[in-house]
LUMLUM-929902 format. One line per 2 residues: number of its first residue (from 0); their letters; for each residue x, y, z of N, C-alpha, C, O. Coordinates in pm, whole numbers, plus 50000, padded with zeros to 5 digits. Layout:
N
NUM) a) X Y Z X Y Z X Y Z X Y Z  ...
% end
This chain:
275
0) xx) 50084 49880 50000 50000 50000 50000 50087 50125 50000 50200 50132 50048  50015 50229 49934 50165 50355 49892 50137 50447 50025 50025 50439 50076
2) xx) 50235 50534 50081 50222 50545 50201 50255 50702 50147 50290 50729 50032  50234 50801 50258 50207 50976 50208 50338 51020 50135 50330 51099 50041
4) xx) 50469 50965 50181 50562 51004 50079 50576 50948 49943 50670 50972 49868  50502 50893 49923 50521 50797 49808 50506 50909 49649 50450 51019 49656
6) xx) 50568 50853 49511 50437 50922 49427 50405 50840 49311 50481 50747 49280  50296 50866 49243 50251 50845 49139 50236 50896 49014 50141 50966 48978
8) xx) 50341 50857 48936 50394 50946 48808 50404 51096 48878 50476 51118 48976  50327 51191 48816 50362 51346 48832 50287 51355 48949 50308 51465 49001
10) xx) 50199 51279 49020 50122 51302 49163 50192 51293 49295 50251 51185 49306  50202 51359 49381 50256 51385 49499 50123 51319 49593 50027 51394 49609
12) xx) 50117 51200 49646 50032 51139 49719 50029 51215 49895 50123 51196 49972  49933 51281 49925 49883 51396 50044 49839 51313 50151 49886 51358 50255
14) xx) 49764 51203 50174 49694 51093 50253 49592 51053 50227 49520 51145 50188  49534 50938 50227 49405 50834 50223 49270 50879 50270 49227 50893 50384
16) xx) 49212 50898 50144 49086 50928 50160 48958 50825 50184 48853 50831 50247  49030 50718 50090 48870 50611 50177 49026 50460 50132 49129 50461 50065
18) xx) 48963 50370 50206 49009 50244 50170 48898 50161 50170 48822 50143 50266  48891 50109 50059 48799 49999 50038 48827 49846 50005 48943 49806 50010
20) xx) 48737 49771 49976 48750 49622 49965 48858 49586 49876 48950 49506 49893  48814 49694 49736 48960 49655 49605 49035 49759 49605 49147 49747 49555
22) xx) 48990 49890 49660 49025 49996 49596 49054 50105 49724 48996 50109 49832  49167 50194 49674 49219 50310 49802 49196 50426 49722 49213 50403 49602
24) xx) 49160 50551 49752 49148 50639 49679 49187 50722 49810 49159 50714 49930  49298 50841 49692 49393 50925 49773 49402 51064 49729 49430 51094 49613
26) xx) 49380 51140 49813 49396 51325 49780 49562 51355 49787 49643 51343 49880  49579 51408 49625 49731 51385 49611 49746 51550 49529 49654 51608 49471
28) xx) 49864 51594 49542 49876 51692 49410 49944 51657 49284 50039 51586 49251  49864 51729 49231 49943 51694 49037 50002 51797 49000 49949 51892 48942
30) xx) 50110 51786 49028 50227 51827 49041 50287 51909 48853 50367 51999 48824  50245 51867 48813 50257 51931 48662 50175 52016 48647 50223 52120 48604
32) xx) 49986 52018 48679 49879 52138 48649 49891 52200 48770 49852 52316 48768  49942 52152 48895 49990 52255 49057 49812 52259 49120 49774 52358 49181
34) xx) 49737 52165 49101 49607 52124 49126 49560 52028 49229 49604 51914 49215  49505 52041 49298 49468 51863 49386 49387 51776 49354 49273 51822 49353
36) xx) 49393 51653 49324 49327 51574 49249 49308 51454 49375 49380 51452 49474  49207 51366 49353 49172 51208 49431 49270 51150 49297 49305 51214 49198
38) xx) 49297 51026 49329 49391 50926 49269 49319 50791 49332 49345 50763 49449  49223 50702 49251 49201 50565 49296 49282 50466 49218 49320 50450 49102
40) xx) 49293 50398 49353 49393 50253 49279 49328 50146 49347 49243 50140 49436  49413 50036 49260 49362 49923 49332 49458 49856 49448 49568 49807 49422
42) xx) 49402 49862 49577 49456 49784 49664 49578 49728 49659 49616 49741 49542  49661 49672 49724 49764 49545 49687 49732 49397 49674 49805 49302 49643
44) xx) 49585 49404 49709 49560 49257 49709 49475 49232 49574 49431 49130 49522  49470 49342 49548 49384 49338 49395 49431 49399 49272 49369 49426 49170
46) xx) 49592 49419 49311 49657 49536 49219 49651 49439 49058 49639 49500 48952  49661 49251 49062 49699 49176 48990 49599 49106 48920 49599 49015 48837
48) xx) 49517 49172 48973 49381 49097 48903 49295 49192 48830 49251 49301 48864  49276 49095 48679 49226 49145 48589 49127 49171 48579 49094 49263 48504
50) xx) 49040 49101 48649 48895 49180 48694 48899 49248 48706 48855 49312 48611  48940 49318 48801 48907 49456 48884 49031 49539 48821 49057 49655 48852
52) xx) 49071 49498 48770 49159 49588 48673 49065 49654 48523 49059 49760 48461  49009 49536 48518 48893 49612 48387 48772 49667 48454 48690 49725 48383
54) xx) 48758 49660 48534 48652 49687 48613 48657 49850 48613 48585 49937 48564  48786 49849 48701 48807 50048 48730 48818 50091 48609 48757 50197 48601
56) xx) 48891 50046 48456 48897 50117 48300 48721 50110 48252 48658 50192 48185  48687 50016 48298 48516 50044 48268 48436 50161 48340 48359 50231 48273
58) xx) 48458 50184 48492 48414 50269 48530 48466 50385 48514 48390 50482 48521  48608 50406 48489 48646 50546 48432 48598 50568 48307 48594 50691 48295
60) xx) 48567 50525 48225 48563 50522 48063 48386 50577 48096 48351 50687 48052  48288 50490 48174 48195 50545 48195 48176 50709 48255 48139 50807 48189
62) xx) 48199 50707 48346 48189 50842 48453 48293 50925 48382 48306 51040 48423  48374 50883 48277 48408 51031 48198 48361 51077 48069 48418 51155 47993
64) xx) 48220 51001 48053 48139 51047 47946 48068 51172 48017 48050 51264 47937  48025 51197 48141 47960 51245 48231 48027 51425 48245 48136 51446 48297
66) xx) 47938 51539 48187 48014 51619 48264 47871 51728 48337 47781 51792 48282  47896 51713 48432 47796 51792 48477 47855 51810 48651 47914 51732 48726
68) xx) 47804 51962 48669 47857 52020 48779 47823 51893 48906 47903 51875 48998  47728 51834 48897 47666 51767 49054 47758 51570 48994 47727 51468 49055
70) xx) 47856 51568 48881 47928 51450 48895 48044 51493 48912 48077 51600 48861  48159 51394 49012 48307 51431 48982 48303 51380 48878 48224 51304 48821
72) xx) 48443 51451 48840 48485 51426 48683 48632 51350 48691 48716 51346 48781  48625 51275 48523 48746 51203 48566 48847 51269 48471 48817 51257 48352
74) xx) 48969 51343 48499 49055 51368 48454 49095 51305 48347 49085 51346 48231  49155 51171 48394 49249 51097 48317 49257 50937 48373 49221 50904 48486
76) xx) 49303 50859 48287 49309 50709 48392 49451 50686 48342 49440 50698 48220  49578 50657 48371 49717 50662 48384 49730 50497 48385 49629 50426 48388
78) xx) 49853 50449 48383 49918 50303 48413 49998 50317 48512 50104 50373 48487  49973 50273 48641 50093 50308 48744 50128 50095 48736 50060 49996 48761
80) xx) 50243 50114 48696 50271 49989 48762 50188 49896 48698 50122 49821 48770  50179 49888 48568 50058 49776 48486 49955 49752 48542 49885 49656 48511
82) xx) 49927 49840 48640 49777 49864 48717 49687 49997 48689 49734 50111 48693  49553 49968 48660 49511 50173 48650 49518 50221 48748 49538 50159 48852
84) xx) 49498 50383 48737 49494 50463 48854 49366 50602 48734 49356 50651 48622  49304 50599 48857 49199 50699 48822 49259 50851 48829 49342 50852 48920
86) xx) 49252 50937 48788 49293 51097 48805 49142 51154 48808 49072 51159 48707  49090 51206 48968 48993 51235 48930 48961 51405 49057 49014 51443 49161
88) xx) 48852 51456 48971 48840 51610 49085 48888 51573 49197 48883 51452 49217  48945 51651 49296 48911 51628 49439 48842 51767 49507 48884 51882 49506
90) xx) 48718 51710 49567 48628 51787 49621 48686 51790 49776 48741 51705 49845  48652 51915 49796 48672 51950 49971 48527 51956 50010 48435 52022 49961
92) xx) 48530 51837 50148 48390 51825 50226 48407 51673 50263 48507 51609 50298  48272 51637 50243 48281 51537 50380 48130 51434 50306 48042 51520 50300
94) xx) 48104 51380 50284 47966 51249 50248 47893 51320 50288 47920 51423 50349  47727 51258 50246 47625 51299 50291 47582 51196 50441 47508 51223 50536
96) xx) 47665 51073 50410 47636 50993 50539 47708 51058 50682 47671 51032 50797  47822 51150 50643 47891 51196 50779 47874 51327 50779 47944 51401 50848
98) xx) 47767 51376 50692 47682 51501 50709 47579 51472 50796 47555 51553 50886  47479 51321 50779 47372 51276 50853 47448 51262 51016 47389 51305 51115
100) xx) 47550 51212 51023 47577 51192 51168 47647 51328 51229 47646 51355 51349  47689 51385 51158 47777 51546 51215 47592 51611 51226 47563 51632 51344
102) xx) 47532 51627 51177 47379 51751 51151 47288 51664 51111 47251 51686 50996  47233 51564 51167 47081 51479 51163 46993 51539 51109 46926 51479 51025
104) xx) 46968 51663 51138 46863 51804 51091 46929 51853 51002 47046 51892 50999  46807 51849 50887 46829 52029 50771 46763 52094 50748 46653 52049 50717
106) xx) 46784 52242 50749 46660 52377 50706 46603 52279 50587 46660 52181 50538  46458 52342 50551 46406 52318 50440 46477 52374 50300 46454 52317 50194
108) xx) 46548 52466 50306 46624 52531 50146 46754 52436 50205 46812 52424 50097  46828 52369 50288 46914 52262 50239 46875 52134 50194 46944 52065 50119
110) xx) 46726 52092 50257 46713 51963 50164 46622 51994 50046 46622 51899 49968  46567 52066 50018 46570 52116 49864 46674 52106 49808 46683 52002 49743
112) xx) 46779 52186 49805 46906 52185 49742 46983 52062 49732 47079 52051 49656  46935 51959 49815 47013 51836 49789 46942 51744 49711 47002 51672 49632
114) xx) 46805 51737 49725 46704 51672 49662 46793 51718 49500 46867 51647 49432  46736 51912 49470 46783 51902 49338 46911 51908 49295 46931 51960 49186
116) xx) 47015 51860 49366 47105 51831 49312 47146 51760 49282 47221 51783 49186  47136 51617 49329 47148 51459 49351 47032 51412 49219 47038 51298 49173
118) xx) 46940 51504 49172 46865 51472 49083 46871 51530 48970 46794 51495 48880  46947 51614 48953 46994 51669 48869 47097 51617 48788 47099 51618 48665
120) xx) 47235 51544 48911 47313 51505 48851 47286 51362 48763 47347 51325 48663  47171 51292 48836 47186 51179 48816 47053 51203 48654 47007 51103 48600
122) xx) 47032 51285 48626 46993 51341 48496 47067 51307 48379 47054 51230 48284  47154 51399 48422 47296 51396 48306 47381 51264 48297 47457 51238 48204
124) xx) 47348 51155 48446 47408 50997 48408 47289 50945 48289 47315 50869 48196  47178 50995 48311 47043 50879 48258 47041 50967 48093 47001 50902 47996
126) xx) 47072 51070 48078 47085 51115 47900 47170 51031 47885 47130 50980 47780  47229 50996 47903 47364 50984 47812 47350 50759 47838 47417 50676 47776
128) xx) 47240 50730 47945 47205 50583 47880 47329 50497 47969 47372 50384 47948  47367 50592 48068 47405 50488 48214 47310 50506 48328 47247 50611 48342
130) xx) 47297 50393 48421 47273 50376 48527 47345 50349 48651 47377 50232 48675  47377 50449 48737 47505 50457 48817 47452 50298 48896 47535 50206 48898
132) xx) 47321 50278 48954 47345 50146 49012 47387 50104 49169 47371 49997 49227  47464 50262 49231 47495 50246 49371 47435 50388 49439 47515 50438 49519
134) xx) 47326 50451 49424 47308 50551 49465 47314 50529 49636 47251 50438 49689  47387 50612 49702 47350 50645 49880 47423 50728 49916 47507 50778 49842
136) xx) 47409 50752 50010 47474 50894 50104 47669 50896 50077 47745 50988 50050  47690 50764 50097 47852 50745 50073 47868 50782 49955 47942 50879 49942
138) xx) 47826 50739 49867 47871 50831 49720 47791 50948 49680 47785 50988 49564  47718 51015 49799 47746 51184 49780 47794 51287 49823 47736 51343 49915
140) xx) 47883 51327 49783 47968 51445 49869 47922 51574 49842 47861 51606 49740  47961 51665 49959 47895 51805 49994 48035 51835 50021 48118 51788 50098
142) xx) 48036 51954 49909 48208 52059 49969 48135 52141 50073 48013 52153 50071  48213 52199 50165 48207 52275 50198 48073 52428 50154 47986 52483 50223
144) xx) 48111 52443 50039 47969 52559 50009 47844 52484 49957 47765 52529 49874  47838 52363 50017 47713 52290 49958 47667 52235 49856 47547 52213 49840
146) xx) 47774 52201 49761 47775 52149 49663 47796 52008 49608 47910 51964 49590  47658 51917 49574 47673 51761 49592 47717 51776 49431 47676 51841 49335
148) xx) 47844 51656 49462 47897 51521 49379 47876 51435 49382 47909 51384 49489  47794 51318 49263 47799 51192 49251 47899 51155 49201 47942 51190 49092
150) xx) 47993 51011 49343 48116 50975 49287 48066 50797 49298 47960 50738 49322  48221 50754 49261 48195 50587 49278 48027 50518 49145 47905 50499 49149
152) xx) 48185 50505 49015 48083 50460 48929 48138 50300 48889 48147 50264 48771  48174 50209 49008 48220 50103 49012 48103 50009 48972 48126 49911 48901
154) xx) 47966 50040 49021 47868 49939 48947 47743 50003 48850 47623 49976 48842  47831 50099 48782 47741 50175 48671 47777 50056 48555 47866 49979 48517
156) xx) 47606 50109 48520 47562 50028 48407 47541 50075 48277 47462 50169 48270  47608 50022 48134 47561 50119 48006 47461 50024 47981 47468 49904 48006
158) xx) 47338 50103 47915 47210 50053 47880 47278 49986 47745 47228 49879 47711  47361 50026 47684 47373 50016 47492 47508 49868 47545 47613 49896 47603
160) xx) 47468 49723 47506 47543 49692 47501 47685 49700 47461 47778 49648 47523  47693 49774 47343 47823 49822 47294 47941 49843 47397 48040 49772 47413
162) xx) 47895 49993 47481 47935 50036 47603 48012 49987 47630 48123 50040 47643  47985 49851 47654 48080 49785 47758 48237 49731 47744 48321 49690 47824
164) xx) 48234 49757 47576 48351 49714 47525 48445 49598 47555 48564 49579 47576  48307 49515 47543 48386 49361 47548 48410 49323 47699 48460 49216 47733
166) xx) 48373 49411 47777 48420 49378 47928 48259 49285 47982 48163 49295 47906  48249 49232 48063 48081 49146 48074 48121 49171 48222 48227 49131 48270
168) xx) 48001 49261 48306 47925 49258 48450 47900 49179 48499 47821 49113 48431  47927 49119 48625 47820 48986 48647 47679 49030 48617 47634 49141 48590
170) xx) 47606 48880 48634 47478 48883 48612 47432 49015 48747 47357 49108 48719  47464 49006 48821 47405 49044 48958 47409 49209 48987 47287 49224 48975
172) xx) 47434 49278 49002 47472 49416 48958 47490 49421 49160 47419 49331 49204  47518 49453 49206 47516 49481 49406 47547 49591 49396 47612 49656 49314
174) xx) 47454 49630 49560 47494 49781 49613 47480 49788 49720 47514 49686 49781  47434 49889 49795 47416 49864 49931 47279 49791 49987 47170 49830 49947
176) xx) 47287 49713 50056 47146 49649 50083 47025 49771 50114 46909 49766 50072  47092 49896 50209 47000 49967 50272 46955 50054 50135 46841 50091 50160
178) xx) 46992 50103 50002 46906 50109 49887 46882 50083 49779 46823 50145 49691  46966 49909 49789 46918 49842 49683 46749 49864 49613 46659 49891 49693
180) xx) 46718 49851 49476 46598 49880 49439 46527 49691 49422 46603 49608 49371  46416 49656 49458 46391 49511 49462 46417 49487 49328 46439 49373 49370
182) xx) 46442 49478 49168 46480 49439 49102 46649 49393 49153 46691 49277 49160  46719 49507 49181 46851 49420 49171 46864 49367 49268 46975 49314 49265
184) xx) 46769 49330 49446 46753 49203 49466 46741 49090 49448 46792 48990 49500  46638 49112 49337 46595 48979 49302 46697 48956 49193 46634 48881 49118
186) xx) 46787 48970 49152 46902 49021 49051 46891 48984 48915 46931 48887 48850  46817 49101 48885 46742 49125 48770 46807 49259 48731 46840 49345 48813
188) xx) 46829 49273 48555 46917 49378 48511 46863 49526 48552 46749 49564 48525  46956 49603 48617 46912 49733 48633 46856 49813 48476 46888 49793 48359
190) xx) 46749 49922 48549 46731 50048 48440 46706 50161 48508 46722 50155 48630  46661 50297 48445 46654 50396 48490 46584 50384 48653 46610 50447 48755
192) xx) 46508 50297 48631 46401 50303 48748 46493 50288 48842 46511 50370 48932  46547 50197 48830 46642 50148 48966 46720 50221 49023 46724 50195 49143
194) xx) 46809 50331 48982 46846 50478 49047 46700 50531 49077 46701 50548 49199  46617 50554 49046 46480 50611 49096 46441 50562 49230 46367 50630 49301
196) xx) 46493 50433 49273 46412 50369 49381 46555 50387 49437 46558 50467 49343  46655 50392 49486 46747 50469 49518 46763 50592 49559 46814 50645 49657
198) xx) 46696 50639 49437 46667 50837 49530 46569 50830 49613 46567 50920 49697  46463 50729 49620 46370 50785 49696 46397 50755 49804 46380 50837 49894
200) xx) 46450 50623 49831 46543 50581 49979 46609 50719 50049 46573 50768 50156  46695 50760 49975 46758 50891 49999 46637 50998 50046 46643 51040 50162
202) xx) 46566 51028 49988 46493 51134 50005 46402 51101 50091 46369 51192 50167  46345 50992 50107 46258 50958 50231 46349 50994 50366 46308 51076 50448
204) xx) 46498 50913 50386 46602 50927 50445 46627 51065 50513 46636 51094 50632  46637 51151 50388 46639 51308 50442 46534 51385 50462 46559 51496 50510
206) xx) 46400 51355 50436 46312 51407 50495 46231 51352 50593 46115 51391 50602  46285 51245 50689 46238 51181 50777 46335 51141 50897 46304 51136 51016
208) xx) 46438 51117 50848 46559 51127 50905 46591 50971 50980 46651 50946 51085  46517 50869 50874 46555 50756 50920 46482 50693 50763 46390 50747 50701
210) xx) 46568 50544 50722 46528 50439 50624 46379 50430 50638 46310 50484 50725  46341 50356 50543 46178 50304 50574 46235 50174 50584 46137 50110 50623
212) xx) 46309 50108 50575 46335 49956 50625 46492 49962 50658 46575 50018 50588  46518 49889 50785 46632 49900 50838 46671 49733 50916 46597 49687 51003
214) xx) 46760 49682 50880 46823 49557 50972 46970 49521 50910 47019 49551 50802  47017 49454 51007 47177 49439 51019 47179 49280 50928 47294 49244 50902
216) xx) 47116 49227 50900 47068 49144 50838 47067 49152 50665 46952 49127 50629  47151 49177 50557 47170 49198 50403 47023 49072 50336 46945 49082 50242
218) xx) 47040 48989 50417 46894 48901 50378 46798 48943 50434 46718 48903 50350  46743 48985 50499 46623 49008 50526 46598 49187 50485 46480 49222 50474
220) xx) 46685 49274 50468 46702 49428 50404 46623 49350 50281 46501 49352 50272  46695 49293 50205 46630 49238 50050 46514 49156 50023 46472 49128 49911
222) xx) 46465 49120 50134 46354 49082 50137 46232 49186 50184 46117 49183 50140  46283 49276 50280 46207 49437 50306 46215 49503 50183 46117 49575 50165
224) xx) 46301 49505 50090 46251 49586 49967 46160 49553 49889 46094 49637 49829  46141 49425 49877 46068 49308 49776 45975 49291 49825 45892 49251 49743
226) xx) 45920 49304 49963 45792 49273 50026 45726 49346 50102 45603 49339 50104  45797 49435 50184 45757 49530 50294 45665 49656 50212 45681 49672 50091
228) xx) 45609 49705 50255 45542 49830 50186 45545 49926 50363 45488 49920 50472  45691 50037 50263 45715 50125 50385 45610 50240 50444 45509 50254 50374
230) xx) 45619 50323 50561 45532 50355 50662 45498 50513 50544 45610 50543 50503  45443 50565 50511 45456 50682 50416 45511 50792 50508 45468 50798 50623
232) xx) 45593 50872 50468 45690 50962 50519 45610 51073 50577 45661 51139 50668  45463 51106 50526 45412 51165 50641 45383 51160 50757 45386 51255 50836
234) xx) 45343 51020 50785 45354 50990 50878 45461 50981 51036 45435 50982 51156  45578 50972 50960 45698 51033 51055 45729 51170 51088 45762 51224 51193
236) xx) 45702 51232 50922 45770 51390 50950 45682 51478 50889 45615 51444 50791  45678 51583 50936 45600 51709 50851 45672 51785 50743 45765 51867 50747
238) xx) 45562 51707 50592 45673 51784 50447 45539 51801 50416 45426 51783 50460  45613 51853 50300 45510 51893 50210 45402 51779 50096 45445 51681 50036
240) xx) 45310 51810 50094 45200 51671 50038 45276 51583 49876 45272 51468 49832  45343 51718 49830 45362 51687 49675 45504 51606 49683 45535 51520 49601
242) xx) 45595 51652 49807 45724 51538 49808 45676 51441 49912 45756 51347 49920  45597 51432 49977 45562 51253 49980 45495 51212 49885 45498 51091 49865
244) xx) 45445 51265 49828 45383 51191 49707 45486 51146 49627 45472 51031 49585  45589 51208 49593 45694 51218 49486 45798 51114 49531 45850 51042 49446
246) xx) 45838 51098 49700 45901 51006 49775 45795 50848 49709 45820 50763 49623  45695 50866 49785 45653 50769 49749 45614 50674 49573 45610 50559 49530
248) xx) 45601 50767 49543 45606 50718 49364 45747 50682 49352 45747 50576 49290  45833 50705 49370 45985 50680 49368 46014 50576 49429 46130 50546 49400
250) xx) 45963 50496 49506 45973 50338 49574 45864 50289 49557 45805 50220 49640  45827 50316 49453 45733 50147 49451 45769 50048 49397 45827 50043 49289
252) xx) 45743 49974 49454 45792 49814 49427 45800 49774 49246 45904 49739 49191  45677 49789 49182 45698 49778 49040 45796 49910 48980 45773 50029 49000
254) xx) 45876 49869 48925 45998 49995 48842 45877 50053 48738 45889 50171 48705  45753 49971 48681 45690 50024 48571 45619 50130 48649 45554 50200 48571
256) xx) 45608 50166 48762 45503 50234 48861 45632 50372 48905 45590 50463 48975  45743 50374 48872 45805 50518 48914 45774 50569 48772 45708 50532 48675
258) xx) 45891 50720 48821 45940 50780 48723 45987 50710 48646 45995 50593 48685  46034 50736 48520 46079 50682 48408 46263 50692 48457 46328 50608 48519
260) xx) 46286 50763 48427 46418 50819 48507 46407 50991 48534 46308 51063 48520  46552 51026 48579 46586 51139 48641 46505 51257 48589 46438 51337 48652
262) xx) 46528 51248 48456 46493 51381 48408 46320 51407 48409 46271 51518 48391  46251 51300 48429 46117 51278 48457 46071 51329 48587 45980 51411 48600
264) xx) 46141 51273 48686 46181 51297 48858 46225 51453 48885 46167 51531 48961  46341 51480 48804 46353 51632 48809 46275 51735 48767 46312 51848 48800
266) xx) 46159 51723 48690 46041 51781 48648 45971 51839 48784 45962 51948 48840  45924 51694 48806 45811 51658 48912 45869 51754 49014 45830 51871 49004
268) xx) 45954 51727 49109 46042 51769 49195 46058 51942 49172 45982 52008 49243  46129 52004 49099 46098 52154 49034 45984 52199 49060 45976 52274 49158
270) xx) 45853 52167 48977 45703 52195 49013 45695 52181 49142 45643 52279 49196  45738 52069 49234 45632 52088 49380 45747 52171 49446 45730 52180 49568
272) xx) 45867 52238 49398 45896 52309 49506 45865 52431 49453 45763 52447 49520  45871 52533 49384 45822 52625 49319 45689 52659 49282 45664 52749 49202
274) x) 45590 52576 49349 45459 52639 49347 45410 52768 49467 45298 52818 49461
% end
């Protein structure tokens, strides 16, 4: 594992921003544009394997079709060591999950602003005929002046077989149990809908300030998506009629019963806050 003096080609590695199962991603400077950039790599235990070696050139190749203010962007993807390395923004701030535990509570004009931003971005994934596939609080970041990034496009999906350029997904697509959508429970191919039932997790989440289904249990979470019919969000918290309505159309169990995708959702959403 590369340690803070270390570097990477023209990158000056700063310290470890997340470590994950395959993958470390690090706030480093790039040392040639005099810029700070994240740098993901793969692990040491996964530096050699070709999976997950095509895996991260698939997800960079995806998420840098993407340019829109509410996605990080990917610079560049480099060869460190016959392994990739991602070159990608680095945002100053902190998740929306260690926003939920730092400030449990938000004014009403901050969860507006996150609602349309998180729906906005994920707009500009669904034109362009991906499905990011892992929507939740961990892959949204808030800088400092309030500004959400959708990052982590490790289980984005291109609708156009082409896309994929010869690389094949498992059958199974995984994400987090707590907003998996019941299709990719039952592991059945994602579509637009399935980020749809994802945001609404989220947005029920932030305007209630707790899941509509919750257990420590990854089998029985997936069986609460597939079977449970959650408590309606008025009922917990006082919003407005047109975003529980909008929460709730956004998790229903049939994908043919949401929005179509984002840009459908971002309509809806616009109208009920601006009336």
């Amino acid at each position: 594992m590369k340690t803070d003096s270390d570097e990477i080609s023209q990158f000056h590695i700063i310290r470890m921003l997340a470590n994950g199962v395959t993958t470390v991603i690090y706030e480093a400077t790039d040392q040639k544009r005099e810029r700070k950039v994240a740098l993901k790599v793969l692990n040491d235990e996964h530096r050699e394997d070709r999976y997950q070696q095509q895996k991260i050139i698939h997800e960079a190749y995806l998420q840098s079709r993407i340019r829109d203010p509410h996605v990080v962007q990917v610079y560049d993807l480099i060869d460190q060591e016959n392994s990739p390395c991602m070159v990608m923004e680095y945002v100053e701030g902190e998740n929306l999950w260690q926003t939920y535990h730092r400030k449990p509570e938000f004014t009403d004009s901050v969860k507006q602003s996150i609602a349309l931003q998180l729906v906005s971005g994920v707009r500009s994934i669904h034109a362009m005929d991906i499905v990011h596939c892992d929507l939740k609080p961990l892959n949204l970041l808030l800088s400092s002046g309030g500004n959400l990034k959708i990052i982590d496009f490790g289980e984005a999906f291109a609708l156009e077989s082409t896309e994929d350029s010869g690389w094949q997904k498992p059958e199974v697509v995984w994400a987090s149990p707590l907003y998996m959508s019941p299709e990719q429970c039952r592991g059945e191919q994602p579509a637009k809908a399935t980020d749809i039932y994802s945001i609404g997790i989220i947005l029920y989440q932030l305007y209630t300030g707790q899941l509509p289904f919750y257990s420590e249990d990854p089998e029985e979470m997936l069986d609460f998506h597939c079977n449970r019919v959650p408590q309606p969000p008025h009922e917990i918290a006082d919003l407005p009629d047109d975003i529980d309505r909008i929460i709730g159309e956004c998790i229903r169990k049939n994908p043919q019963e949401r929005y179509r995708d984002a840009g459908e959702l971002f309509i809806a959403l616009t109208k009920a806050y601006h009336q």
